[in-house]
C-alpha positions as CSV (number, residue, x, y, z in Angstrom):
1,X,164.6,30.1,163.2
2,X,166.4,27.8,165.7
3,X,166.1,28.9,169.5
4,X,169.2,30.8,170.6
5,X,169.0,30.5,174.2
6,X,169.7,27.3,176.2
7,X,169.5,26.4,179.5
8,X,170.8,24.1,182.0
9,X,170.1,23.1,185.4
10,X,173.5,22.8,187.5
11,X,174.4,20.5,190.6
12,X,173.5,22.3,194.0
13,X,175.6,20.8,196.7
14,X,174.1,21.0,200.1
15,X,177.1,22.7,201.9
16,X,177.2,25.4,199.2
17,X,177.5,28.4,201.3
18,X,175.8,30.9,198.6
19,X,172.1,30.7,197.8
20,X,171.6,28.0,194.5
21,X,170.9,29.7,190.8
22,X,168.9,26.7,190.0
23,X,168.8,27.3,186.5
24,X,171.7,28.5,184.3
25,X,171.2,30.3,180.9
26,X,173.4,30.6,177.5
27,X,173.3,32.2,173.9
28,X,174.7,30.1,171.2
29,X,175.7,31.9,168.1
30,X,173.5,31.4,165.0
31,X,177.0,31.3,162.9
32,X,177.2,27.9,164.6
33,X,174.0,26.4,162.4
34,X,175.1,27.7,159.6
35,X,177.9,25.8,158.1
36,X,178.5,27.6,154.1
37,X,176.7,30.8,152.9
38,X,173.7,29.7,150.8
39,X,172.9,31.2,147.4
40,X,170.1,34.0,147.7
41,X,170.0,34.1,151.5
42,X,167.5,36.8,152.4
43,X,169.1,40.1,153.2
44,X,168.0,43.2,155.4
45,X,167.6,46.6,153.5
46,X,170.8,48.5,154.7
47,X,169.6,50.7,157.1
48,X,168.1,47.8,159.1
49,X,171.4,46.2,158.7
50,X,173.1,48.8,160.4
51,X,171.0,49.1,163.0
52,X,170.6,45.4,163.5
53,X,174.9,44.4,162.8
54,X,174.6,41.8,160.2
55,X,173.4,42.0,156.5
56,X,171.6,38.4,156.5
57,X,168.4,37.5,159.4
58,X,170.1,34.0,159.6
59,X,173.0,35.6,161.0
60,X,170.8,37.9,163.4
61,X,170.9,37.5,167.3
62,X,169.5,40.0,170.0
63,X,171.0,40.7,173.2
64,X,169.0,39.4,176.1
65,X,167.0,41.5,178.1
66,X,168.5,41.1,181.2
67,X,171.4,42.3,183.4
68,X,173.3,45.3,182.1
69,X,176.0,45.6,184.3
């Protein structure tokens, strides 16, 4: 499984007036490494499907733990 999360370290100017977030964070979408649908790609039993939003693991990626509001 490829990792989901990057991160990036932006430009902090000097005469920026708010205190610096040093280093920035993203989710890129799993859809976006998987270019066709694959014969027999493993599946979740349906329940777990439902809970999880996709039928397919490939397709599978978790909110981040962090801020909520």
């Amino acid at each position: 499984m490829l990792d989901q999360v990057r991160c990036w370290c932006p430009y902090v100017s000097p005469f920026d007036p708010c205190p610096p977030i040093r280093v920035k964070s993203y989710v890129v979408p799993p859809n976006l490494f998987l270019s066709f649908q694959p014969e027999r790609l493993p599946q979740f039993s349906l329940t777990e499907a439902l809970r999880r939003g996709t039928l397919w693991p490939a397709l599978y990626s978790p909110y981040p733990a962090g801020d909520k509001g």
